[in-house]
Each structure stands twice: as C-alpha cells, then as structure tokens.
C-alpha atoms as one frame of an Amber mdcrd trajectory, in Angstrom:
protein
   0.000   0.000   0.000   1.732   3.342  -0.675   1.876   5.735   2.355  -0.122
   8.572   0.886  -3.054   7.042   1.037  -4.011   7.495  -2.614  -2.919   4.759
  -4.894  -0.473   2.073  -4.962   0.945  -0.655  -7.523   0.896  -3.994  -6.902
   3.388  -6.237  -8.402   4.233  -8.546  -5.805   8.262  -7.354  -6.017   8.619
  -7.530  -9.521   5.936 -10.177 -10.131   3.057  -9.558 -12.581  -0.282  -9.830
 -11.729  -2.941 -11.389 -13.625  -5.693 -10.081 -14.866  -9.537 -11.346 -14.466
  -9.593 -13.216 -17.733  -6.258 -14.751 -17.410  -2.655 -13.879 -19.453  -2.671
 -11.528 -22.230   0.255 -11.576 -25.038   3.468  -9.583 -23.549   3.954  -7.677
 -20.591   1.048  -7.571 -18.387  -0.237  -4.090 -16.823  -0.137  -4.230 -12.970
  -2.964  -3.541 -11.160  -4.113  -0.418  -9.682  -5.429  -0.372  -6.742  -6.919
   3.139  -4.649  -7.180   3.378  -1.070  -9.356   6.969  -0.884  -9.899   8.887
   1.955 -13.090   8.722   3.099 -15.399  11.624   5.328 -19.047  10.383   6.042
 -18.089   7.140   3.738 -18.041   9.934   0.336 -15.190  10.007  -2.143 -13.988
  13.831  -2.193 -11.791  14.897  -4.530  -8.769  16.591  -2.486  -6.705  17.852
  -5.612  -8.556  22.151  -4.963 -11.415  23.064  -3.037 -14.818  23.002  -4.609
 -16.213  25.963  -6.648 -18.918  27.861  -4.944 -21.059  27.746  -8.004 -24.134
  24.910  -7.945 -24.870  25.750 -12.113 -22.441  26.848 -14.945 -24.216  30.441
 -14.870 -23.107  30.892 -11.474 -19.767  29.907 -12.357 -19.809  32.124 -15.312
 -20.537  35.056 -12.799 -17.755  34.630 -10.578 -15.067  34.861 -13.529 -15.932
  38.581 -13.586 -15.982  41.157 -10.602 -17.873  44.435 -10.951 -15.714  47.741
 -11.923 -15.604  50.222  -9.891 -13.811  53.765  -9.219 -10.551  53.415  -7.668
 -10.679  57.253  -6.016 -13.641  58.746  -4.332 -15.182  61.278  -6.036 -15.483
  65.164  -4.838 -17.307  68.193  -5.461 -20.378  68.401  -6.913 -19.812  70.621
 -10.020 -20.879  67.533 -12.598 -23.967  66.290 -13.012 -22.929  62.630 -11.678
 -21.180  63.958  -9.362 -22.897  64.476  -6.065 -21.282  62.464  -3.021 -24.833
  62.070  -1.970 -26.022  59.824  -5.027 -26.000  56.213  -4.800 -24.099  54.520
  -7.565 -28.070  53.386  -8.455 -28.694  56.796  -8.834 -25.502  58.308 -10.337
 -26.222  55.619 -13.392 -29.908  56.472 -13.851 -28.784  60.212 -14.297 -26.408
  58.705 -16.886 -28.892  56.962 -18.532 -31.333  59.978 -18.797 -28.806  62.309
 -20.338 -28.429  59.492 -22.604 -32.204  59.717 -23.594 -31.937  63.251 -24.015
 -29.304  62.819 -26.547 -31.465  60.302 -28.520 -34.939  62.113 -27.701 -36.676
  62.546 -31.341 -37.810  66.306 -31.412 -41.489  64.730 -32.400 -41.757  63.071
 -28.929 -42.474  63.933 -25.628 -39.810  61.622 -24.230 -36.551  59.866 -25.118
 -36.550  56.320 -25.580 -36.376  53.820 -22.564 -32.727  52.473 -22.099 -31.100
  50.015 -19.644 -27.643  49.424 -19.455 -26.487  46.164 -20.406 -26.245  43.893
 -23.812 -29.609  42.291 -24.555 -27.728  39.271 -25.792 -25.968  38.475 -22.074
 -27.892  36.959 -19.232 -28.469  38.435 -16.077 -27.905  41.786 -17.503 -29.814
  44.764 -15.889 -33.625  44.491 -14.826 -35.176  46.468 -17.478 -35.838  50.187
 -15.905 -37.961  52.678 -17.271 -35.877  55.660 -18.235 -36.182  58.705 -20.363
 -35.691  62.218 -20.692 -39.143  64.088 -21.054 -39.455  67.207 -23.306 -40.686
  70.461 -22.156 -42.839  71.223 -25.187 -46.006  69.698 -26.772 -45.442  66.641
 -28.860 -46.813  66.531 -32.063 -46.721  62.737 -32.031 -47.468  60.985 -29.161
 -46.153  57.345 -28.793 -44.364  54.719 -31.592 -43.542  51.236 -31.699 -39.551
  52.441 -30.733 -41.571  53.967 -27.657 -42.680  50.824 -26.419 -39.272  48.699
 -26.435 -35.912  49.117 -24.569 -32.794  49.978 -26.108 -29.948  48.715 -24.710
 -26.934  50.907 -23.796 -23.159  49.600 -24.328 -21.557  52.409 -22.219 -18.068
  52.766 -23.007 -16.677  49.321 -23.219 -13.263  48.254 -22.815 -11.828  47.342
 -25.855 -11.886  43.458 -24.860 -15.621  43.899 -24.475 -16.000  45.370 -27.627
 -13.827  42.987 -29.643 -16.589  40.500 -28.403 -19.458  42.459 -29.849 -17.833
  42.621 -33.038 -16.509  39.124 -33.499 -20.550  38.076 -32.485 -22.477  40.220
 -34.267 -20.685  41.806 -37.333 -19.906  40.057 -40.425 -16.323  40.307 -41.333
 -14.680  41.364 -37.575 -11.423  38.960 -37.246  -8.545  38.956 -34.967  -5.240
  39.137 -36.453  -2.210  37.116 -35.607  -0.857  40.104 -34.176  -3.994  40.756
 -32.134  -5.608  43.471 -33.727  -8.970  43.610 -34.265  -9.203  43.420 -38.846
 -12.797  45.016 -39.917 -14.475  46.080 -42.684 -16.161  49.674 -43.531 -18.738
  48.743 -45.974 -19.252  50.123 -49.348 -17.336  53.133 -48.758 -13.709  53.076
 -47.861 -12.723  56.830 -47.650 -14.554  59.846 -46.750 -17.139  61.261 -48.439
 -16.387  65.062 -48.614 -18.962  65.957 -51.358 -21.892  64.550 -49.176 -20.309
  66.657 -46.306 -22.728  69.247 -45.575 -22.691  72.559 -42.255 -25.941  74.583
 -41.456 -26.333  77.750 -42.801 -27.447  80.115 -40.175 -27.644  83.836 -38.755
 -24.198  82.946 -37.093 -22.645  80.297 -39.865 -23.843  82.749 -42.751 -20.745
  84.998 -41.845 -18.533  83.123 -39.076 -17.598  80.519 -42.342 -15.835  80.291
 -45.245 -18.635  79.745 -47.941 -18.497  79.713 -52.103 -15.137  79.139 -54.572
 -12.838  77.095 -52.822 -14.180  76.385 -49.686 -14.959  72.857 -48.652 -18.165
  74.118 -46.477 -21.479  72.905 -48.413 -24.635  74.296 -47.189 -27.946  73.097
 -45.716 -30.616  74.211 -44.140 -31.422  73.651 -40.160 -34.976  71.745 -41.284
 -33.089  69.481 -43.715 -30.694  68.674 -40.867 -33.165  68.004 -38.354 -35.097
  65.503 -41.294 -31.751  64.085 -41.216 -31.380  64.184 -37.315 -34.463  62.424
 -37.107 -34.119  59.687 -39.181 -30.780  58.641 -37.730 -32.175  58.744 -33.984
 -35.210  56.781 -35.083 -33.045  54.219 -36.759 -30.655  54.090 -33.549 -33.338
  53.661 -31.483 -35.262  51.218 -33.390 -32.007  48.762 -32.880 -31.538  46.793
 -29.677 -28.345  47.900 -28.685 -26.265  51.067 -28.957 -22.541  51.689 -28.541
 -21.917  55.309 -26.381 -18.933  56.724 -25.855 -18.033  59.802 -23.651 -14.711
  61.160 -24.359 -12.786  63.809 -24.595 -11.057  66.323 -27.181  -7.897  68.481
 -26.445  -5.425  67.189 -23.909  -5.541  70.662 -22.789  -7.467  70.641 -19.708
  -8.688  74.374 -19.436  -9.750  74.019 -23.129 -11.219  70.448 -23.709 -14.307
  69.485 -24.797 -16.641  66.936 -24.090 -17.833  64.511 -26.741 -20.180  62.216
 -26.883 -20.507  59.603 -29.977 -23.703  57.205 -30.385 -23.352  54.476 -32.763
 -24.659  50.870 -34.312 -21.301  49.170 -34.472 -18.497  48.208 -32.292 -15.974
  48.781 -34.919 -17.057  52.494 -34.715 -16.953  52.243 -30.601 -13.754  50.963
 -30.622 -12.374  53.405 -33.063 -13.544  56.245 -30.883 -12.247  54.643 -28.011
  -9.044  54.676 -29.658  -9.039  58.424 -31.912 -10.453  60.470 -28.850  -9.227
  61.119 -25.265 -10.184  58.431 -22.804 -11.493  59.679 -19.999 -10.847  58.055
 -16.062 -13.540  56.600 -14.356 -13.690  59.417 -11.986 -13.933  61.464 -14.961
 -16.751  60.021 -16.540 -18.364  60.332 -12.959 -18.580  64.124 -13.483 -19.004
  64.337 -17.511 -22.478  65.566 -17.289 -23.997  66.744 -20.844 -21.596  66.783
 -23.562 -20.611  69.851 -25.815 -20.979  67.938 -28.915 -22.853  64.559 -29.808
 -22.548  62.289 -33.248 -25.301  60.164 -34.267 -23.297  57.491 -36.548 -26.054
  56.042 -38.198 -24.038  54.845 -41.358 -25.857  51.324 -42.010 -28.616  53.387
 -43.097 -28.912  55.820 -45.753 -30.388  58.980 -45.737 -33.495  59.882 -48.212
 -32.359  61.097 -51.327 -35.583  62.775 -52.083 -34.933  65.347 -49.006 -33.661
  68.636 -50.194 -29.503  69.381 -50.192 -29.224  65.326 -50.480 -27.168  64.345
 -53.668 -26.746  60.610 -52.818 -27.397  57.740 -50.134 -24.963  59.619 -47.736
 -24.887  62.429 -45.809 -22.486  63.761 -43.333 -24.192  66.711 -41.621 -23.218
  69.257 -38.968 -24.987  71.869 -37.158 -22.578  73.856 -35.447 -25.963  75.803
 -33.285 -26.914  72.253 -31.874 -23.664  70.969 -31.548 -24.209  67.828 -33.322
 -23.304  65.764 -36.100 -24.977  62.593 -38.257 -23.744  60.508 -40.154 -26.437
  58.434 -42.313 -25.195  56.130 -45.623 -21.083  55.474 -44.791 -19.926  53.042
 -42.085 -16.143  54.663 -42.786 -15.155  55.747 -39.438 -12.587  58.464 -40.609
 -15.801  60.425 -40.911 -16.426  61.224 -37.205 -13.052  61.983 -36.900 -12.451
  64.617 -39.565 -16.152  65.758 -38.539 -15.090  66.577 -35.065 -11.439  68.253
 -36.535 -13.928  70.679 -38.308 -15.901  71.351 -35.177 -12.336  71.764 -33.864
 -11.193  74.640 -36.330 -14.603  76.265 -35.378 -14.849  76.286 -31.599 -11.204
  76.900 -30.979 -10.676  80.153 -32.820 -13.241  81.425 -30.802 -11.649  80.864
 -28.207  -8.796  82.672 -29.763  -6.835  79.046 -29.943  -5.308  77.796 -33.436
  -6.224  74.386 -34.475  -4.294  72.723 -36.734  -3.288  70.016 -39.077   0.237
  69.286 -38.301   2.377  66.542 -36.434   3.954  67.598 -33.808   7.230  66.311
 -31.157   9.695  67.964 -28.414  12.584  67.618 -27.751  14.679  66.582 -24.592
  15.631  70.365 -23.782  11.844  71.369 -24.060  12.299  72.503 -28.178   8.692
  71.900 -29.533   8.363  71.639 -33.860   5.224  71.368 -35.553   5.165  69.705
 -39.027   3.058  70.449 -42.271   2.853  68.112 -44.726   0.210  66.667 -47.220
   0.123  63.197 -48.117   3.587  62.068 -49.591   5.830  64.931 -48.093   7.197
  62.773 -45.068   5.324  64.300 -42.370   4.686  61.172 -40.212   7.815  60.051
 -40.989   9.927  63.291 -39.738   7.998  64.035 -36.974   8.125  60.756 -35.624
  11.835  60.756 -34.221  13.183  58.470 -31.581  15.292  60.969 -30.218  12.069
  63.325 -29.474   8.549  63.247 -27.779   5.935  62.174 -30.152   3.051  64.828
 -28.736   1.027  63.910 -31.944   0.981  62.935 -35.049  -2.135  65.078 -36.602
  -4.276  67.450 -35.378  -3.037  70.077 -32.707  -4.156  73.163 -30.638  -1.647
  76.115 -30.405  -2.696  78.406 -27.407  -1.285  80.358 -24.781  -0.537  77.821
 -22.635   0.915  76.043 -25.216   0.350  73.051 -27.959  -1.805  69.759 -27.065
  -3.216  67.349 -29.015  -6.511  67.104 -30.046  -6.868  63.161 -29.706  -6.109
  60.063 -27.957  -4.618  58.111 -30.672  -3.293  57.591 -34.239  -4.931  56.674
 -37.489  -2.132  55.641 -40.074  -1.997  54.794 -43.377  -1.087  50.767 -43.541
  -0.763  50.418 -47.276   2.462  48.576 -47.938   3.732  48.744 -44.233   7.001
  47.244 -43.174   8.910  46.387 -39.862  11.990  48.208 -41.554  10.171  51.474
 -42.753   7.837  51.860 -40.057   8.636  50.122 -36.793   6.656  52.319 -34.515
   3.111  51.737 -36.539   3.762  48.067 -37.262   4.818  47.372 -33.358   1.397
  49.510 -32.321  -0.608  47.313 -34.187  -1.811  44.794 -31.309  -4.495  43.966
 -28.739  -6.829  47.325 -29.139  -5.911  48.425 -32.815  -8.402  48.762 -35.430
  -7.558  47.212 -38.624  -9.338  48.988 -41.511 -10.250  46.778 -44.615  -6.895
  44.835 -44.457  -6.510  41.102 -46.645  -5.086  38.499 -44.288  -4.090  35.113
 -44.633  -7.699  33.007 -43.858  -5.732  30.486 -41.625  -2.365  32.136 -39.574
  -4.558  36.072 -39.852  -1.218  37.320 -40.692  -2.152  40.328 -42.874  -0.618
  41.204 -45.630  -0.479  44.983 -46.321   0.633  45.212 -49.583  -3.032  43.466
 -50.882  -5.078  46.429 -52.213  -7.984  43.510 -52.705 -10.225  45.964 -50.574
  -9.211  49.312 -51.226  -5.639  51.227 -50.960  -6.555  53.346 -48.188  -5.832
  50.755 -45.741  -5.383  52.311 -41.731  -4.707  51.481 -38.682  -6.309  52.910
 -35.335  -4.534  52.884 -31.818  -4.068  54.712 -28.863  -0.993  57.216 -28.748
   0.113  55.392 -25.662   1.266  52.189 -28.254   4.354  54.645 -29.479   7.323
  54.502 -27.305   8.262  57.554 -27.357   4.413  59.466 -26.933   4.549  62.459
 -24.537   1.629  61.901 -22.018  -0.200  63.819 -21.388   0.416  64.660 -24.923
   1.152  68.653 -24.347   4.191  70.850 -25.016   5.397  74.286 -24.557   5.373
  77.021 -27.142   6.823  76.049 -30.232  10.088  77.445 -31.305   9.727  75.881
 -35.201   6.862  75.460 -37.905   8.257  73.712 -40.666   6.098  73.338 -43.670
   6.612  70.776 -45.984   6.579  70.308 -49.732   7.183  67.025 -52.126   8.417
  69.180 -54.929   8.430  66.744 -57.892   8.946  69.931 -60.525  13.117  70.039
 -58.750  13.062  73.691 -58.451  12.626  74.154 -54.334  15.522  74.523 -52.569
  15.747  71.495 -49.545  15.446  73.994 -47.005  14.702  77.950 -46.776  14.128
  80.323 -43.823  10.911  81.870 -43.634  10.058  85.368 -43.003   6.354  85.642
 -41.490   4.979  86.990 -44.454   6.409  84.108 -46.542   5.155  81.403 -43.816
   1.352  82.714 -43.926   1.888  82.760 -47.777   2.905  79.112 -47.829   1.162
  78.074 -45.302  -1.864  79.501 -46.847  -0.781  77.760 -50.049  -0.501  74.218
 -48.715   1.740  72.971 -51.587   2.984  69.769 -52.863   3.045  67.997 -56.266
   1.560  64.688 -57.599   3.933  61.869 -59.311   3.096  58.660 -60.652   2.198
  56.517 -58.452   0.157  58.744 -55.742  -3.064  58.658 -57.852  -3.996  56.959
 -60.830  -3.179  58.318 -64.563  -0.824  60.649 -62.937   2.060  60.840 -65.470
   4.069  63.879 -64.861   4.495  65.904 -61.950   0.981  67.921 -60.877   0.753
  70.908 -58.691  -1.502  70.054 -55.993  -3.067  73.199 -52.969  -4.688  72.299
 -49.834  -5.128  75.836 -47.936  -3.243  75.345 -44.359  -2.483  71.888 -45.528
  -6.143  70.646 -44.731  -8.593  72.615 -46.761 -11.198  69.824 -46.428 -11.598
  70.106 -42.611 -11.290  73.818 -41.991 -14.248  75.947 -41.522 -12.958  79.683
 -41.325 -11.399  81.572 -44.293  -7.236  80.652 -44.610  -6.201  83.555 -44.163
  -7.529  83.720 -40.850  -5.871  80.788 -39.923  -2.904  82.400 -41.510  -3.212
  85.533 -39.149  -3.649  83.219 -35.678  -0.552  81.151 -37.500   1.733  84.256
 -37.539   0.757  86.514 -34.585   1.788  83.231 -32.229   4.861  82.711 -34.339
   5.474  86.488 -33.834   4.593  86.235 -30.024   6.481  82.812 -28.880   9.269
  83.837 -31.261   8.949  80.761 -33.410  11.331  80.251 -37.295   9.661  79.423
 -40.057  10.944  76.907 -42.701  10.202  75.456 -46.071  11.726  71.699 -46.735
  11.578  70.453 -49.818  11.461  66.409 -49.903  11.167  66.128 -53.259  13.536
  65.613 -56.494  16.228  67.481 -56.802  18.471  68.128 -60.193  15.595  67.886
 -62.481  11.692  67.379 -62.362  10.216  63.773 -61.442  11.686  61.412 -64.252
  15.079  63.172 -64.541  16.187  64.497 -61.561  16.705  62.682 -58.180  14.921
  62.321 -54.885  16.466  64.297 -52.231  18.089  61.507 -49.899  16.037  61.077
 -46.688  19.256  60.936 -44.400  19.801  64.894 -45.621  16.367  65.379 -44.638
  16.831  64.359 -41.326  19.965  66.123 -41.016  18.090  69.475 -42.445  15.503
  68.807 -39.381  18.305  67.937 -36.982  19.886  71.176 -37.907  16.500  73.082
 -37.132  15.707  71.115 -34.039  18.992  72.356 -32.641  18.994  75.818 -33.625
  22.272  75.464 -35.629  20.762  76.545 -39.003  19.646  79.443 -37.409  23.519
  80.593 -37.194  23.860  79.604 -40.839  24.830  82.535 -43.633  21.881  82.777
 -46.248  21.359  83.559 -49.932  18.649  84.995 -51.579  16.803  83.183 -54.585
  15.516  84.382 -57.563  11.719  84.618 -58.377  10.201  83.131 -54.615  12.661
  84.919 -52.929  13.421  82.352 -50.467  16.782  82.577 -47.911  18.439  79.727
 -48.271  21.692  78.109 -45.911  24.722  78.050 -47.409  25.664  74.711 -45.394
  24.629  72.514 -43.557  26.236  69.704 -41.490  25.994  66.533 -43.177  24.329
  67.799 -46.281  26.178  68.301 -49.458  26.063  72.286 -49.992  25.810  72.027
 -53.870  22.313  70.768 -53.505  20.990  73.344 -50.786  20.869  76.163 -54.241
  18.763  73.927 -57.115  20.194  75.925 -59.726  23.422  74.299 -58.718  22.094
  70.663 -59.782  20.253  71.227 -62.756  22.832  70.475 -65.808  20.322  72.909
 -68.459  19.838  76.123 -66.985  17.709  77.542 -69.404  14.980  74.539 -68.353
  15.766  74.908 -64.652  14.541  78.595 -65.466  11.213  77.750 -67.384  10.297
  74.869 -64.818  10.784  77.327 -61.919   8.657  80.333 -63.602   6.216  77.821
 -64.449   5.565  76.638 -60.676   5.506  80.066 -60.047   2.847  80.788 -62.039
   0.872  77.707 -60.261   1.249  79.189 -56.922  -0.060  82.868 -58.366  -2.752
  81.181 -59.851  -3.468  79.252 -57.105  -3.396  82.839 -54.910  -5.798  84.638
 -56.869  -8.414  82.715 -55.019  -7.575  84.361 -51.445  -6.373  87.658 -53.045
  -9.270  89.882 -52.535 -10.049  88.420 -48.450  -9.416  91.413 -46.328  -7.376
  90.499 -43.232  -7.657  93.227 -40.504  -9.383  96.899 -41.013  -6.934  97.350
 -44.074  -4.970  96.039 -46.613  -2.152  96.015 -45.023  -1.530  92.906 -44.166
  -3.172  91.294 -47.512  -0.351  93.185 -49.039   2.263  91.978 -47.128   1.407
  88.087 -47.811   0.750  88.844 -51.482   4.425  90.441 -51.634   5.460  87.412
 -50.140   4.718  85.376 -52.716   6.738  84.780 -56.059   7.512  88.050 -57.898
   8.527  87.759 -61.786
C-alpha cells in the first residue's frame, strides 16, 4: 500500500499480476489499486477546493468582478457627481442624459434604455428611463416607444472585440492581435456629401463659395436628417456610447459624446479620442458635442440638399453631427477636426493640421505636410517626444493634441520602414479593410484587394516615445513641408512671417506617378493650411492666428523640400532622406539658425549656405540642374501655379486694411 493514502501498484516485487480473464500476449499491466480517503463514507476529490457555483451560470458570474472607481469622487460641479447619489442613482442620471441625446424632437420623451447587452444573461432588470421634453409633442407614442434599447456604455476594448466578433460580419482577430474590420461600401470619406448649417451665425462666421470645402444646408433638412438617424438608432436593440474627450488641454477640452450601431465604430472612438478616467466620466455631465453614426442606413435622397445615399451633416448651433449612408469611421473623426477649427478660434486658440514632437531640452516643432511629403515620418523621431501625429491646438498655454490616438496609413507597411506603426498594431488596434491570410490572420499589407486606403487605429500610448499627457510648450519651429516633384525648391529655406502665412496659406505639394492613378508627370496640388477639407474659417484667418503666435512665442519658419532634386520627377533625383533628417536635426537644434543665407531668384526664399551633413551644392537647385535655361522655365512655371493658385484668397481682407493682404501677397513669387 503506498503511504499517501491514494494509490499504490501492486506487483508482488517484480511479479506480474494477472488479470480477471487470465494472461494476455506480452507484458502484463499491474494492477491499480486506490485506497481513498473517506469523510461520512463519500469520495472527495482533495486535488482544490470546490467551486462555490451549484450551475455553470453561477460559475460564469464569478469569472468577472464588478468595476468600480478606484478614487472617491469630490465636489459636486458635474452632473454625476454628487457624493450624496448612490451609484443606483448616479447611473440612472447617466442613462437619462443618454435619452436626451437620442430624444426625437417629435416626442415627448426619449426612448427607454437600460444598461447592459440584450444578448448576455443576467444583464440589468429592465428600468424605465427617459428624458421628457418640455414642449407639446406633435406625435405621441411609436412602436420604438414601447421597447428598450440597450446601452453599451463605453466598453473596454476586450468587451467590444466581443461584440464585433458576435455580431458583425467580417470582424477577425489578427495574428498580431488586432482587431481586422471592414467599412462597408465606402472606404474613404465622403467630402462631397459633407454638408454645415447655414445660419444667422454660420452665414458669416464661415468660409462659404469658390474654394471652400463648407457645403450648405438648411437647419430643417438637418433636423429631417437628425431624425431619421435617432429613429433608426433607437429602433435597434443595442447602442454603442462613448463619452470622451477632445484636447489634452485641460482648461480648453471638450466633451464629446458619440452614439453608434457598431463596435468597430466604438472601438475606433475609443481609440481616436481622449479616454477619460472613471472618476472622470463620474462628473461628464452633458456633452458639448454629440454624433449620431447612423451609417448602415442611408439617408433619403428625395430630401432637399441630399445628392446621394450619404450624408455627413453638422450643425454647429446644436452641436451635433450625423452621419447616415457610410460606415467609414474616418468620418467622425475629420467631422469633429472641423468642429475643432470652429470652436477653438473662438476661443482665440489655433487648431491645426500638423504633427507635432519635443525635444529633450523642451524645443517643440510642428510639421506640415500633405500626403507624400514625409510628415509622419519626420515628426516621428526616436530621439524626441511624439506629442502627436495630426491634429493640434496652439494656445497660450501652449500646444496639445486634439486626440487620444493615431490613425495611419497601412498600405504597404514594413517592420523596416515603419517600426513604430507596425509594433502599435496589437491587442486594441483597429484594422481597416486589411486582406489576411484566412488560416495564420497574418495580414498582408501590400493586398489592395479591398481598397488602398488601408489604416490602422490605436491609442498614442502604443508609441514609445508618446509624450503623455500629450502637451508641449510654445513652439520654437513650424516647418512646412513640400514634395516638390517639378526640382526647383531649394531642400530647405528660412521663412520670413509673411512668406510662412503665404505658404502656409498655399498648402503645396506635387503629384507623381504613383500617388493617384493616370498621374504621369508631376501635378501641382493646394490644400489651404495643408487641410482645406476640414477647416471651416477663411485661410487667411488661420494664416493671421498662424503668424501673430509665431510672432509672439518667437517661433522660425521653414520650407523643406522632400522632393527631387536636379531635375523634375523622371530626370532628376529624390532628395536623400538621411539629408532630410539632417536638415531637421539642424533646425531642431537651432544650428541653421547661425547659418549665412542667400537669396533666390523669383520666390525669394533665404536659403543656408551649409549645412552639417548635407552636401552644400544641392541646398541652391540651380546648382544641380545640368540645363539652366529649363531649370529657369520649370521654376517660372511653378511660379505661375502658386499665383494662380493665390488669386483665389487675393481679394479676403485680413484686418481693417490692406495692409496685411499686401504683405502676404508680396510674399509670394515676384517675376
């Protein structure tokens, strides 16, 4: 018998024993024999104590304990945030400013909502709550009035993965973790089906007519719109809500609150805005701007302004946007950028379009670039603080960021090229419209199967190097940009303030084969403050905020040229990306700033006569063209593009007189 009491062999000291039955061919097994303890004459198993569960839904509940606050909460100044409320009460207020947010304007009440997913059992005893209306209803009950809607209340990204795997068609994780989904028919925005309410204050706060990106609609259109995207949302079981935040500038934040059908467009938000603390979301009260993403279903094409199943509306006097007809997600962020170059200059705060990083000794840089000039790729720098890599506030306390997270281009993405992005794409990323391998989900991002604009969503946190919170001190450099495939800009030139509101204003860069489709030679391409689709406000005002903060703080301008050099696209070069870097290096560390400086013909530009580690017969283009005669014509020929280009913002008046239009127009190329 063995001495533990458990089991023992017996084989008689090497002996086998024989089975009932008698011998079997070979060896025979020995017999095994148990010698349990016993308690009350029952057999207990004494490997772990038994679970306290009598049913597998009871053991289902104790995998998960209830989340809670970590900090008390004080003050009173939100509206969740009386110490007197009972957590009961605290989420019933929630709940009601939730109903508020999805009240139609036709009803007396919101709809009834209960926390919980409908699909998950033992989730919250069905309450009765809604926000009631203080004026007559016109219509006085519907079948949406007599259900509940359930509320997903900012989920964790693990809970939301769940709800997308479960319930929407073509949700996958990927070998690396991320979560790979799909944005319906439409894989890019939609800026033609963009529309802003034209009001008493829009009619002259906005930049309307030629050139401007703003498309007009009237408030009763918007609230058709409003209407059918609330009733849709609240004719669904479930809805995703987020609270969150915009601006990691506390004193100038603002509180957003996004209300969708998908978890792919939760967990997007979750990852593009700032997450807020639970504390935080204790005392977030009633937000200062709300989204109603109803993209599954299109708007009516017979209503007035509408041009198309999809509409992207915003109505800057409610503070709200819908979405109806595009499941793309980049639409509520660019949406809430434009809110963001509305409210902020307002507020007498610059929003902008740039990437932006510090360095060790405090240095701050912000980048302009359009798509192709290297902005992501400069300002991301292992040697500096990654603040952001987008969309930016300038104020007087400084730059923030706007968001919470990234949203990069994946198309063709490599270890070697981009190491930060492919690392950051894990547990919590979105992965938009991607082809992956239907067995090992190892993606592969060269596959435009889907559609070339490919991204990937994460929080900033996922870069190594992110600043957080992601805020800096006042800038000391804006560099601006430009992928000049016509070989005529120098690599870098010092700006003078008139010359950085006049290029700034311009938002230049130049199309080569390869960037869109039947592009053959190189194409001048304008984007006023390098994101003409998102602003609201003329550029030029922009331009004015852009330079009186420059002019304040001190801040350098700079124009860097990362395109060809030696010739046009086709028969000059590509300016080597390690005398880029060593261009920015040069700026970052206020060396250039001690450099002697030429003047060039025709722009007028100031322009180093060396710098470390760059070769000093490229910094003049004149110097690396072999037929000067066609250097000449090429250069007067982008000239005349920019001039052209300018004639659109010529007549805008900036201040009580001329003055100052004068000065930028001066600024530009003279010949």
């Amino acid at each position: 018998m063995a001495s533990n009491g458990d089991f023992s062999f017996t084989n008689g000291g090497g002996s086998e024993a024989t089975p009932p039955g008698g011998q079997v061919a070979g060896k025979i097994l020995p017999k095994i024999q148990t010698h349990p303890k016993r308690e009350n004459g029952i057999c207990h198993d004494d490997s772990a104590p038994p679970v306290k569960a009598q049913t597998i839904d009871q053991l289902h509940s104790l995998q998960k304990k209830k989340s809670a606050p970590t900090t008390p909460i004080t003050g009173a100044q939100g509206a969740f945030a009386s110490p007197t409320l009972s957590e009961e009460e605290r989420h019933k207020q929630q709940l009601q400013s939730i109903s508020a947010s999805l009240a139609s304007l036709t009803r007396d009440s919101g709809p009834k909502l209960v926390k919980g997913d409908p699909n998950r059992k033992g989730s919250d005893t069905p309450k009765v709550v809604h926000h009631h209306h203080h004026f007559t209803p016109t219509v006085s009950i519907s079948d949406s009035a007599l259900k509940f809607t359930h509320v997903l209340y900012n989920l964790s990204p693990a809970e939301l993965y769940e709800q997308a795997i479960k319930h929407e068609h073509g949700s996958f994780i990927t070998a690396s973790g991320a979560l790979a989904t799909l944005s319906g028919a439409k894989t890019g925005r939609s800026p033609r089906d963009k529309r802003i309410v034209r009001d008493e204050t829009t009619e002259h706060d906005l930049w309307w007519g030629k050139g401007s990106p703003n498309i007009e609609m009237d408030e009763h259109t918007f609230l058709v719109n409003r209407e059918r995207a609330v009733d849709y949302l609240n004719s669904l079981d479930k809805v995703f809500v987020n609270d969150q935040f915009l601006n990691w500038d506390p004193e100038h934040r603002i509180k957003v609150r996004i209300v969708s059908a998908r978890a792919y467009h939760s967990l997007f938000m979750h990852n593009m805005c700032i997450r807020p603390t639970p504390e935080e979301l204790e005392d977030f009260g009633t937000p200062d701007f709300t989204i109603y993403n109803a993209g599954q279903f299109p708007c009516n094409r017979f209503t007035h302004y509408m041009t198309s199943s999809t509409s992207i509306d915003i109505n800057l006097a409610r503070r709200e946007m819908v979405i109806l007809g595009t499941q793309y997600a980049g639409e509520m962020k660019k949406g809430l950028f434009g809110v963001m170059h509305y409210l902020m200059p307002k507020r007498g705060i610059l929003s902008l379009h740039s990437g932006c990083n510090m360095g060790k000794d405090g240095d701050v840089a912000l980048f302009f670039g359009l798509s192709g000039t290297g902005k992501t790729t400069l300002s991301t720098d292992h040697n500096r603080f990654l603040i952001g890599d987008d969309e930016h506030c300038w104020s007087d306390n400084g730059v923030s960021n706007i968001e919470g997270g990234c949203y990069a281009k994946c198309i063709d993405l490599s270890r070697e090229k981009e190491p930060d992005i492919w690392n950051a794409i894990k547990f919590g990323t979105v992965l938009e419209n991607v082809v992956f391998d239907e067995h090992t989900r190892e993606v592969d991002y060269s596959d435009k199967s889907v559609t070339e604009n490919t991204r990937a969503s994460y929080p900033i946190e996922y870069i190594p190097n992110a600043k957080i919170p992601c805020v800096g001190p006042q800038p000391k450099n804006v560099i601006l940009l430009a992928c000049d495939a016509f070989g005529v800009l120098p690599p870098v030139s010092k700006l003078n303030l008139a010359q950085t509101m006049y290029h700034f204003i311009s938002g230049y860069t130049a199309l080569v084969a390869g960037t869109e489709d039947g592009i053959k030679e190189p194409q001048a391409t304008f984007s006023a403050c390098f994101g003409a689709a998102f602003i609201m406000l003329h550029p030029t005002k922009y331009a004015a905020m852009l330079a009186e903060k420059m002019q304040k703080h001190g801040a350098t301008g700079w124009l860097v040229n990362t395109g060809w050099s030696g010739g046009s696209y086709g028969s000059g070069k590509r300016i080597k990306l390690q005398y880029t870097r060593k261009i920015i290096d040069a700026i970052h560390s206020g060396s250039l700033l001690e450099a002697e400086y030429v003047k060039t013909d025709v722009f007028g530009l100031e322009i180093p006569t060396e710098v470390p580690g760059v070769p000093s017969e490229i910094l003049s283009p004149v110097n690396t063209w072999e037929d000067k005669e066609l250097y000449k014509e090429t250069l007067l020929k982008l000239a005349g593009l920019f001039r052209k280009n300018f004639d659109l913002f010529a007549s805008y008046k900036i201040g009580k007189d001329d003055k100052l239009t004068e000065e930028i127009l001066a600024a530009g190329p003279n010949f």
